[in-house]
C-alpha positions as CSV (number, residue, x, y, z in Angstrom):
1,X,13.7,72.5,-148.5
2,X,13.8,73.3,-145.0
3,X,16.3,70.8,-142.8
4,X,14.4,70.8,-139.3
5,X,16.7,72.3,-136.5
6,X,18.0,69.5,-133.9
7,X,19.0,70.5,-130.4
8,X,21.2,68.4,-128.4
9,X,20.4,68.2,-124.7
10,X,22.9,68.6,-122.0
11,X,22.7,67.6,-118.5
12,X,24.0,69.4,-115.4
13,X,24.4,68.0,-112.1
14,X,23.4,70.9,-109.6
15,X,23.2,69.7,-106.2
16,X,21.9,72.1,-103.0
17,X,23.2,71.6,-99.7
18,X,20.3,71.3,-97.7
19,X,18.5,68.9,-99.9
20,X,21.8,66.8,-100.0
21,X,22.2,66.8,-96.5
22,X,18.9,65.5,-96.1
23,X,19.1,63.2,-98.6
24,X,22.5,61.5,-97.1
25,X,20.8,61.3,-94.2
26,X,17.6,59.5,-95.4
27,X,19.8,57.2,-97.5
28,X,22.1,56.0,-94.8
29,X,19.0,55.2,-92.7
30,X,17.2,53.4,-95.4
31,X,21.0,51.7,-95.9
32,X,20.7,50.6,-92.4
33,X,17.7,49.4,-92.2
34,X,17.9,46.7,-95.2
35,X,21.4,45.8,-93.4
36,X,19.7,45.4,-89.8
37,X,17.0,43.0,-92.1
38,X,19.6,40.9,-93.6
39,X,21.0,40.6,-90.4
40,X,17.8,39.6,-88.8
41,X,17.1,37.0,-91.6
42,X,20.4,35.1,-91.2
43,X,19.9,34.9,-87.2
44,X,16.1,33.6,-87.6
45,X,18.3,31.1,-90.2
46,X,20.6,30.1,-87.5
47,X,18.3,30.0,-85.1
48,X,15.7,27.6,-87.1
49,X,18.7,25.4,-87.7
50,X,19.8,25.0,-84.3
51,X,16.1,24.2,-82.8
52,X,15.6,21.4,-85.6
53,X,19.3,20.5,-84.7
54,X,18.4,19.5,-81.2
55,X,14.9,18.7,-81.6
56,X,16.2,16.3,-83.8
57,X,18.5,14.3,-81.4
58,X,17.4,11.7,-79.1
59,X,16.4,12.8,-75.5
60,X,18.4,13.1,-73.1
61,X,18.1,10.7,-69.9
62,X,18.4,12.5,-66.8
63,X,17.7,12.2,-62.9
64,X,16.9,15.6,-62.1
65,X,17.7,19.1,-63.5
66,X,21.6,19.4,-64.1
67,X,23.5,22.2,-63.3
68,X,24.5,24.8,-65.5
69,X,22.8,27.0,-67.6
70,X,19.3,25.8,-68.7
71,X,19.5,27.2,-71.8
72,X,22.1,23.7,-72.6
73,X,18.3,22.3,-72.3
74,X,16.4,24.3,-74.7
75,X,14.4,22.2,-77.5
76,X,16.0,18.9,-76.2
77,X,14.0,15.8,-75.3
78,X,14.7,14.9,-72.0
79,X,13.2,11.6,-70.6
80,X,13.5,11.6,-66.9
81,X,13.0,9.2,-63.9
82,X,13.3,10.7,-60.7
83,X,11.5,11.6,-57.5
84,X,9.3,14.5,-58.1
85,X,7.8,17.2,-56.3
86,X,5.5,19.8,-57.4
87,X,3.4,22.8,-56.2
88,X,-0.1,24.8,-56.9
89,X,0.1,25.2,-60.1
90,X,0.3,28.8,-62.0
91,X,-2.2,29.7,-65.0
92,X,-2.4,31.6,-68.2
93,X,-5.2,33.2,-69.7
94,X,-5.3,31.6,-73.4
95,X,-7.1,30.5,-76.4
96,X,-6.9,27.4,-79.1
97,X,-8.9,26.6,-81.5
98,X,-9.6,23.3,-79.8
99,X,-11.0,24.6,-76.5
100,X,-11.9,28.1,-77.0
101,X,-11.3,30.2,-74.3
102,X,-9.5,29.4,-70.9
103,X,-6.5,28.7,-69.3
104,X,-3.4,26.9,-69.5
105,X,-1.9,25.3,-65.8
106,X,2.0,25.1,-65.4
107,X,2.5,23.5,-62.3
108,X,6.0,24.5,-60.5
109,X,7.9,21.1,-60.3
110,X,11.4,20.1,-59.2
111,X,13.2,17.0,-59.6
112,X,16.2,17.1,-57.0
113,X,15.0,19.3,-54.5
114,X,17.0,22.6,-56.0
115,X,15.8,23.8,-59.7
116,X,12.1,24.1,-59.7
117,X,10.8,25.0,-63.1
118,X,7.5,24.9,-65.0
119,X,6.1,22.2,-66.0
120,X,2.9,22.8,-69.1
121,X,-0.1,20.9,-68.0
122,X,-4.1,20.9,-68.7
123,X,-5.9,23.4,-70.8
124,X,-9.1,24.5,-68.8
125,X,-12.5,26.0,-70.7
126,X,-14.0,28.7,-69.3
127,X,-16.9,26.9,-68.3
128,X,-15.0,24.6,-66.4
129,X,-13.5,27.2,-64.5
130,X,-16.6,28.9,-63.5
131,X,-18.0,25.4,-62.9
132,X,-15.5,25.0,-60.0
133,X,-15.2,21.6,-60.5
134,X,-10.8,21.8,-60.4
135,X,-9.6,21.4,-57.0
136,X,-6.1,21.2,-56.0
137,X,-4.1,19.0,-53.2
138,X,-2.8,21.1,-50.8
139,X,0.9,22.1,-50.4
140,X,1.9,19.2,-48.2
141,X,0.2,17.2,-50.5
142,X,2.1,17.7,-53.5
143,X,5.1,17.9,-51.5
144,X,5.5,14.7,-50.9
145,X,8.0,12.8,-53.0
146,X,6.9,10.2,-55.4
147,X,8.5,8.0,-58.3
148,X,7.8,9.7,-61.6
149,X,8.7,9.1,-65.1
150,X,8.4,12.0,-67.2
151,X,8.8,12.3,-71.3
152,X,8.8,15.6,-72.8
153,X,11.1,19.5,-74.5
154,X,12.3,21.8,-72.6
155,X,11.3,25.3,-74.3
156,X,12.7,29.0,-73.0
157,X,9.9,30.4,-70.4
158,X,10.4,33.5,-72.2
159,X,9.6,31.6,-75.7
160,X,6.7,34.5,-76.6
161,X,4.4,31.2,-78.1
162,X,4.7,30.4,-74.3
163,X,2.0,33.1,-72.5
164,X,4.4,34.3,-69.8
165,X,2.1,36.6,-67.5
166,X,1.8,33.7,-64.8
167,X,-0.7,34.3,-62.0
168,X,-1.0,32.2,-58.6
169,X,-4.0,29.8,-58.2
170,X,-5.2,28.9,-54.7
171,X,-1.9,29.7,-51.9
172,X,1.2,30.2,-52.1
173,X,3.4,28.1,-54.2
174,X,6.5,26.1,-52.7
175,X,8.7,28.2,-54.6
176,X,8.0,31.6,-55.5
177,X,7.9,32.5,-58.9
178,X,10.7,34.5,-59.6
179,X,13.0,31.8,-58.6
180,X,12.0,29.3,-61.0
181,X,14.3,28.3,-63.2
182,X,13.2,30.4,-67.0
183,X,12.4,26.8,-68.4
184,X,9.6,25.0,-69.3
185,X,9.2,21.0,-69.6
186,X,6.2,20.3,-72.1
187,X,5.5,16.8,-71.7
188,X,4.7,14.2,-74.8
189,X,3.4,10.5,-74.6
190,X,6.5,9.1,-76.6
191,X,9.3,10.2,-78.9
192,X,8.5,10.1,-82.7
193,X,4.7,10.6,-82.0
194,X,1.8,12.4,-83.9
195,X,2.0,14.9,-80.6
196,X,5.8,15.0,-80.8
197,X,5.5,16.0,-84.3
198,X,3.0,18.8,-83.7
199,X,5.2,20.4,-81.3
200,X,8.4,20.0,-83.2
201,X,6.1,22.0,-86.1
202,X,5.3,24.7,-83.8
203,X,8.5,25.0,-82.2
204,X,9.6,26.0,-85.6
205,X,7.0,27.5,-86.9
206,X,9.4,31.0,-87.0
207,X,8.2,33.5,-89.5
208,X,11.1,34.7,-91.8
209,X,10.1,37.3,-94.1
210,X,13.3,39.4,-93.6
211,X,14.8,38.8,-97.0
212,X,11.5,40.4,-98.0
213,X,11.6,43.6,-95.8
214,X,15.4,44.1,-96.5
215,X,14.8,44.3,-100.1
216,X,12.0,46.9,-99.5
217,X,14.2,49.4,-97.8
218,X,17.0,48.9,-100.1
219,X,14.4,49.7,-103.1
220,X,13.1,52.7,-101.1
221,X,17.0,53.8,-100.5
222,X,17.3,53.1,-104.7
223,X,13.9,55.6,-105.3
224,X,15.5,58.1,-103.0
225,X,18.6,58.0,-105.0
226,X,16.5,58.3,-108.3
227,X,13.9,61.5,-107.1
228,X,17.4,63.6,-105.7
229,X,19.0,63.0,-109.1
230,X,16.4,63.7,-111.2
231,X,16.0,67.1,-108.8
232,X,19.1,68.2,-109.0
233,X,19.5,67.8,-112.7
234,X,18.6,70.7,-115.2
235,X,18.3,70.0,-118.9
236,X,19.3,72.1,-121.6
237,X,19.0,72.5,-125.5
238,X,22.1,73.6,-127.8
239,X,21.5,74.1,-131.7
């Protein structure tokens, strides 16, 4: 009776420079990349937390625009009774599923005479606009001072939901715009509305998928590891 021959494999490890080099080099990038995600993820975290943090506190009662940074007043309600003064307002071209097509008005507004900043107002169609049926005071007009009451956030200008590429309407503004303060006062009918809730919602409405993207590089960086190994590794039978 014949007794079948067995052959034991043996592995050998037989790394080459230049693949290893360009392997390390791969691998740390990959490395860094799923780091830089998790990072990413625990600021968009943070940051989520510290909008609904201050969102969530009552508004702040104020006669005029303190001083100090203006980012102390982003994402806080801020009810306001002061004298107000306002200029031609600025436009963005924009769309909504409401209106379609048009543009959004931020008129330029101050409350004490020395921080102007933007204030969101009216959507206008397309149609409207062509219609020419808007007409605007002019500048001594809207400067005059008048008692106002105002409810409403105060979001970054630079907040990217925001459209930023502001464009004059009519003449000059009171202020031009590159000394406005980067703030904008989105009015609301009352605290703890239907409207108030919609903008809290899209205030942080902040995709975080980063816990998702870091574990993709760190499975491509696992891969990588697996294809050089398997390479590099030559397989032989002993009797």
């Amino acid at each position: 009776m014949n007794i079948p021959e067995i052959k034991i494999p043996t592995f050998s490890f037989q790394p080459k420079l230049g693949p290893s080099i360009s392997t390390a080099i791969m691998l740390a990038v990959l490395l860094a990349l799923g780091v830089w995600q998790m990072q990413r993820g625990e600021w968009k975290t943070a940051l989520i937390a510290q909008r609904s943090a201050r969102l969530a506190e009552k508004p702040l009662v104020l006669q005029g625009l303190p001083d100090g940074p203006v980012s102390n007043l982003y994402y806080r309600g801020a009810y306001v009774t002061a004298p107000v003064k306002i200029a031609r307002p600025y436009y963005t071209f924009s769309h909504t599923a409401e209106h379609g097509i048009g543009f959004q008005l931020y008129f330029p507004e101050t409350w004490n005479n020395d921080h102007w900043f933007l204030r969101k107002s009216d959507f206008v169609t397309m149609e409207e606009w062509k219609a020419g049926a808007l007409t605007w005071p002019s500048n001594e007009q809207l400067a005059q001072e008048a008692p106002h009451e105002q409810l409403g956030i105060f979001v970054p200008l630079e907040d990217p939901q925001n459209m930023i590429i502001l464009k004059e309407v009519g003449s000059e503004p009171i202020r031009p715009l590159d000394k406005i303060e980067p703030i904008i006062f989105m009015p609301i009918f009352e605290w703890k509305s239907i409207q108030h809730e919609l903008l809290k919602s899209r205030l942080l409405n902040i995709s975080n998928n980063h816990a998702t993207y870091s574990l993709i590089w760190f499975s491509l960086a696992f891969i990588l590891c697996v294809i050089y190994v398997s390479s590099h590794t030559k397989i032989t039978f002993k009797d």
